[in-house]
PyMOL CGO cylinders between C-alpha atoms (Angstrom):
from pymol import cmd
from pymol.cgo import CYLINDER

trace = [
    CYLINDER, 0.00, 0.00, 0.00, 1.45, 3.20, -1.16, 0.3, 1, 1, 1, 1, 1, 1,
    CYLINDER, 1.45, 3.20, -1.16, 0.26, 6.85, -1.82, 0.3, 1, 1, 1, 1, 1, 1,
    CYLINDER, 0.26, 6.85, -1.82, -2.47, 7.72, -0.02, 0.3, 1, 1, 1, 1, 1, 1,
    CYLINDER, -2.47, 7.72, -0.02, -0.86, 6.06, 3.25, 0.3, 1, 1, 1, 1, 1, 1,
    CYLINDER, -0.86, 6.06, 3.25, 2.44, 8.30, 3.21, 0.3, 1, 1, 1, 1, 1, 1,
    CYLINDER, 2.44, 8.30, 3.21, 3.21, 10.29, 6.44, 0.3, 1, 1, 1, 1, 1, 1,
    CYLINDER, 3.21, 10.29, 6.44, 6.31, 12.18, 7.63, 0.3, 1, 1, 1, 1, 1, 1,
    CYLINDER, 6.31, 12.18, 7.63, 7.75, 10.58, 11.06, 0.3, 1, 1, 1, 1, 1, 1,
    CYLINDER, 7.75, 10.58, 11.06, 9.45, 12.76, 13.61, 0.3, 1, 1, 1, 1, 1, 1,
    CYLINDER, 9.45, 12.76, 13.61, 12.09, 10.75, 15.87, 0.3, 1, 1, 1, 1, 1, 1,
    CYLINDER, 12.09, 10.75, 15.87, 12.82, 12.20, 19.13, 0.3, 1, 1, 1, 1, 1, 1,
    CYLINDER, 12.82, 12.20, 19.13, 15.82, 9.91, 21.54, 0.3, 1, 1, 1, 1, 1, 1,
    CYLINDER, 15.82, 9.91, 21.54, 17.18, 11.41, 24.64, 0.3, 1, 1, 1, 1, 1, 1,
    CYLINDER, 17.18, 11.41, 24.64, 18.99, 9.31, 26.92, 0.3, 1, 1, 1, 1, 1, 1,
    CYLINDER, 18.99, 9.31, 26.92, 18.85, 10.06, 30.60, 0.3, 1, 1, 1, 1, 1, 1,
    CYLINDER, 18.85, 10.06, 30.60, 21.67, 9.77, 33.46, 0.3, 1, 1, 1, 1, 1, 1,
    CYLINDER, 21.67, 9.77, 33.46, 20.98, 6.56, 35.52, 0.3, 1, 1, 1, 1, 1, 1,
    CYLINDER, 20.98, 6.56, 35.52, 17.98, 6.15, 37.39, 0.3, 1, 1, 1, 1, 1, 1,
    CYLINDER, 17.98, 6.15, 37.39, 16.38, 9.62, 35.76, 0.3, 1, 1, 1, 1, 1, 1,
    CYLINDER, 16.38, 9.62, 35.76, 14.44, 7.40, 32.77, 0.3, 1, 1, 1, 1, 1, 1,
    CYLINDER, 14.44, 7.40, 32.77, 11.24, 8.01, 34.71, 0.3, 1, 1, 1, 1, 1, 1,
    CYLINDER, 11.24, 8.01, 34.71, 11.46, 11.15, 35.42, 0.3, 1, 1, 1, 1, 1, 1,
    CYLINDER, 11.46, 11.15, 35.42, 12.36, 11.91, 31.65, 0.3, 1, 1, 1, 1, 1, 1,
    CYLINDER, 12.36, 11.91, 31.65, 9.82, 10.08, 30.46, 0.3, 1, 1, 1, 1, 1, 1,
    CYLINDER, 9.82, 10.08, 30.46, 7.20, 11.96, 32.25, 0.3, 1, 1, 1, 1, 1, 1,
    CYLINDER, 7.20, 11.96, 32.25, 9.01, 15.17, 30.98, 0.3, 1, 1, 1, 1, 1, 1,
    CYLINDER, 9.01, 15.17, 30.98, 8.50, 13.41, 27.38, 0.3, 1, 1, 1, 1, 1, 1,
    CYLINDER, 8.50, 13.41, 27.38, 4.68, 13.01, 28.08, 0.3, 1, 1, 1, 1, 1, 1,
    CYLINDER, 4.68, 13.01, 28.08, 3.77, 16.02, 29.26, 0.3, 1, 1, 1, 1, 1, 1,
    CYLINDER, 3.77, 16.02, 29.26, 6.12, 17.77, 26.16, 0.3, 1, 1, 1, 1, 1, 1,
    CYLINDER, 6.12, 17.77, 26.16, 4.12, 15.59, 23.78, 0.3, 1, 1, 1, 1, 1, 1,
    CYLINDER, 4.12, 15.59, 23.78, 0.44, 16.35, 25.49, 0.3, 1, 1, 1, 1, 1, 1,
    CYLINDER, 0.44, 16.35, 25.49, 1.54, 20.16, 24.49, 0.3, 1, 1, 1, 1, 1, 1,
    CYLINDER, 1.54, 20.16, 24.49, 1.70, 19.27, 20.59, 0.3, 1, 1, 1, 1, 1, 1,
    CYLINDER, 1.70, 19.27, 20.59, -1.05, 21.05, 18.58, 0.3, 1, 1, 1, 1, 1, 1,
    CYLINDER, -1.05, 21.05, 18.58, -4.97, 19.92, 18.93, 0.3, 1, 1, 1, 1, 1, 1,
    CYLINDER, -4.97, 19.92, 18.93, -6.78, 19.95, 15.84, 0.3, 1, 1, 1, 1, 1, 1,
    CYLINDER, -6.78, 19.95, 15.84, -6.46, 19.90, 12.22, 0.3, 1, 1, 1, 1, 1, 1,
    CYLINDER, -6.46, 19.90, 12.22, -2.75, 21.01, 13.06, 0.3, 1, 1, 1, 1, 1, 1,
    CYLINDER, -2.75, 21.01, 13.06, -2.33, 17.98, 15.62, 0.3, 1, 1, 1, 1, 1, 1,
    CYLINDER, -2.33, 17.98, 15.62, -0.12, 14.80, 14.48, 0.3, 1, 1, 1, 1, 1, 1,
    CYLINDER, -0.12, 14.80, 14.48, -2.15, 11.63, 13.17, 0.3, 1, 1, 1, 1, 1, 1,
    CYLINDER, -2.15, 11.63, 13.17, -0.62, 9.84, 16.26, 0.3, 1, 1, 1, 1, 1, 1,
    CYLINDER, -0.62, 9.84, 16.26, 1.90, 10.33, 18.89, 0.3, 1, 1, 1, 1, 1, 1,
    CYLINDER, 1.90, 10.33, 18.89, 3.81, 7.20, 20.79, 0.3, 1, 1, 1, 1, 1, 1,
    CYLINDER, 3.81, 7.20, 20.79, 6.40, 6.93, 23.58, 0.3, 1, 1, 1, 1, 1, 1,
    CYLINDER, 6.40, 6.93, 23.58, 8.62, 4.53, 24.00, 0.3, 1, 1, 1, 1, 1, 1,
    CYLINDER, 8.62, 4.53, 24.00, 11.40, 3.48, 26.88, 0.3, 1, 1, 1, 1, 1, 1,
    CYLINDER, 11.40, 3.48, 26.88, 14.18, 1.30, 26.71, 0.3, 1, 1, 1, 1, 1, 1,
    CYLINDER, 14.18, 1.30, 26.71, 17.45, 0.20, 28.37, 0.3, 1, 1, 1, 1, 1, 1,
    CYLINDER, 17.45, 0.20, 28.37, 20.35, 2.36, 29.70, 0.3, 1, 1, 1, 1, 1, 1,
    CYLINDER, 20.35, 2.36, 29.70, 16.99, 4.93, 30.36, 0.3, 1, 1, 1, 1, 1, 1,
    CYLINDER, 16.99, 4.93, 30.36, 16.13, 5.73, 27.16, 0.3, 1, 1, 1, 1, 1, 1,
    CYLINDER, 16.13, 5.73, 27.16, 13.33, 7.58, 26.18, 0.3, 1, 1, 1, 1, 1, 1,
    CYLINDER, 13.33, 7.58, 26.18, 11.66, 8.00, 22.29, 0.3, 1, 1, 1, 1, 1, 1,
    CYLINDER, 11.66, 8.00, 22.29, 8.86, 9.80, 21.38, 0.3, 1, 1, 1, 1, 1, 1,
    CYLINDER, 8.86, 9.80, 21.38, 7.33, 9.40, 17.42, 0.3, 1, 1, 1, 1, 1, 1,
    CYLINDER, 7.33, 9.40, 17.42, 4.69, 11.90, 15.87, 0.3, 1, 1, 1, 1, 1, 1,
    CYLINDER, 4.69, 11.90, 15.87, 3.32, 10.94, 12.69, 0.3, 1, 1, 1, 1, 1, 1,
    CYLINDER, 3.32, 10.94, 12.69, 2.06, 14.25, 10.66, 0.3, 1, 1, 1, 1, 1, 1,
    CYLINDER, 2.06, 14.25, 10.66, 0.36, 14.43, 7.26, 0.3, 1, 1, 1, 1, 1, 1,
    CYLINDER, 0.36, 14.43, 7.26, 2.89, 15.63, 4.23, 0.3, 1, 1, 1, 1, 1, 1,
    CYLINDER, 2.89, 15.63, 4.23, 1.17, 18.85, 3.90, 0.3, 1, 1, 1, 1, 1, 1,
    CYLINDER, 1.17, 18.85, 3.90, 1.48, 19.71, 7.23, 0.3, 1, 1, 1, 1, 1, 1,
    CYLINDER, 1.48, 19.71, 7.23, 4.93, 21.12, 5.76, 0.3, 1, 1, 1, 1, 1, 1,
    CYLINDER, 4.93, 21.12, 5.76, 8.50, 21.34, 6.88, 0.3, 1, 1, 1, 1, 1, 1,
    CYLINDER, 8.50, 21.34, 6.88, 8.27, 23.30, 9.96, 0.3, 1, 1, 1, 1, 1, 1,
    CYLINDER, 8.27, 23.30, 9.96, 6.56, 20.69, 11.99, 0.3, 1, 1, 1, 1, 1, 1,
    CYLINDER, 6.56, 20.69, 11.99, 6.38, 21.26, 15.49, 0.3, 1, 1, 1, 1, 1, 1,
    CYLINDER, 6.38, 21.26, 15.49, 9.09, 19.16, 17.67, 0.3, 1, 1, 1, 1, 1, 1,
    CYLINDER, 9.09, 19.16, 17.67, 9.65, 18.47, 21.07, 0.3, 1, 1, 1, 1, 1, 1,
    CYLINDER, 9.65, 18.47, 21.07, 12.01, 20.58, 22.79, 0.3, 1, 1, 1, 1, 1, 1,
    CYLINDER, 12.01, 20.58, 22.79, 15.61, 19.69, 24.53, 0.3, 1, 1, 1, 1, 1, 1,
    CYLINDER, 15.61, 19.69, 24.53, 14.70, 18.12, 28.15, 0.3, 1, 1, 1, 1, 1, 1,
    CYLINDER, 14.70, 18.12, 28.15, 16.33, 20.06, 30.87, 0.3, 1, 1, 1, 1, 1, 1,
    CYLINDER, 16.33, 20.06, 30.87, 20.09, 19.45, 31.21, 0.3, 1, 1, 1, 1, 1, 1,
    CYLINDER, 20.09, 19.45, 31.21, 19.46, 17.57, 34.41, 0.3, 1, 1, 1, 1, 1, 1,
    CYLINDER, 19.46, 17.57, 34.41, 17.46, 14.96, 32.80, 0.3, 1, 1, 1, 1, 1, 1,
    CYLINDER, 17.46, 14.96, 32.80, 19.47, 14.12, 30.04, 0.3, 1, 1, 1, 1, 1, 1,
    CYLINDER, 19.47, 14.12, 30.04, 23.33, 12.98, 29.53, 0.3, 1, 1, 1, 1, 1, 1,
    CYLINDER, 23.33, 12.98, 29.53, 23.77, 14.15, 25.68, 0.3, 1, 1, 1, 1, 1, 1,
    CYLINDER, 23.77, 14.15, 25.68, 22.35, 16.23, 22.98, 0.3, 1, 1, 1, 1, 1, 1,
    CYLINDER, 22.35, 16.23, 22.98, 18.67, 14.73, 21.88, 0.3, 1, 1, 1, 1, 1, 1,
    CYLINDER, 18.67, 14.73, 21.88, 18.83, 12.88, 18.35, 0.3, 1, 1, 1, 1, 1, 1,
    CYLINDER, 18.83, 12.88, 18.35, 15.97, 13.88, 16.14, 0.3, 1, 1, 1, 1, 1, 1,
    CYLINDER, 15.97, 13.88, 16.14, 15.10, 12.45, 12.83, 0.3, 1, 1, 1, 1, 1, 1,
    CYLINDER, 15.10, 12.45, 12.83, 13.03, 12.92, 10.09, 0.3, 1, 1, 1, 1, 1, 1,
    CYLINDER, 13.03, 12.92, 10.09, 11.76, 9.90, 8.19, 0.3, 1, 1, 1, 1, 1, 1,
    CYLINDER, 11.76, 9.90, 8.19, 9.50, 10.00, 4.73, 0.3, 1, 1, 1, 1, 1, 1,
    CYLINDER, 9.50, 10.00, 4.73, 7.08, 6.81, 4.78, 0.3, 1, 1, 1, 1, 1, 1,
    CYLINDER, 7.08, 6.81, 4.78, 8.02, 4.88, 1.05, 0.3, 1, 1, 1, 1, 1, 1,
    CYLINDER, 8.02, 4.88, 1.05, 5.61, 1.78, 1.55, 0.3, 1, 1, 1, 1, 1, 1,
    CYLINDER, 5.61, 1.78, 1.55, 3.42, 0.18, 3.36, 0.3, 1, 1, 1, 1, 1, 1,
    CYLINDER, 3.42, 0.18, 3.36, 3.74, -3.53, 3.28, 0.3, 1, 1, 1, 1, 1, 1,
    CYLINDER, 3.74, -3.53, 3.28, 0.27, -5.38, 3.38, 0.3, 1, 1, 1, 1, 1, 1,
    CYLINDER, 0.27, -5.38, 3.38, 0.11, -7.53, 6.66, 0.3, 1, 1, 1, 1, 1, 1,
    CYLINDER, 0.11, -7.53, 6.66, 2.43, -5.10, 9.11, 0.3, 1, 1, 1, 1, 1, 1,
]
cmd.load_cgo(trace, "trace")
C-alpha cells in the first residue's frame, strides 16, 4: 500500500543519566500532550522506553502539514546525559500484513 498512506515521522531519543528514565519520560509526556490539537495535531503520537533509560517519542504528521513541523524541545540538562537525536523519516511503503 502506497500513496495515499504516506506520512512524515518525527524521531525524538534522549537518553537520561541513571535512574532519571522516569522522570524523563514523564518530561516526554507532558512535552508531547503540548503538541497542537486539531487539524494542526499529528495523526498519532507514541512513547517509547528502553534500556540504559532511554526515552523516544514518534509523531506521525500528514505531508502537507509542511517542513516546519512542530518538535519536542531539549529536556532540561538535568534529565538528560547528551544532545537529543531527532530524525526525520519519509514513509516509502506500506507492506500489506504489518
Amino acid at each position: 500500500m502506497t500513496g495515499d498512506h504516506r506520512v512524515l515521522t518525527l524521531m525524538w531519543e534522549a537518553r537520561a543519566p541513571e535512574g532519571r528514565g522516569p522522570d524523563l519520560l514523564e518530561w516526554t509526556r507532558t512535552r508531547a500532550t503540548e503538541l497542537p490539537d486539531g487539524p494542526s495535531a499529528p495523526l498519532r503520537t507514541e512513547l517509547f522506553q528502553a534500556p540504559q533509560d532511554r526515552v523516544l517519542c514518534l509523531t506521525w504528521w500528514r505531508p502537507e502539514d509542511g517542513p516546519d513541523l512542530p518538535e519536542l524541545p531539549e529536556p532540561p540538562p538535568e534529565l538528560i546525559t547528551r544532545a537529543v537525536h531527532r530524525w526525520r523519516f519519509e514513509s516509502v511503503e506500506v507492506l500489506a500484513g504489518t
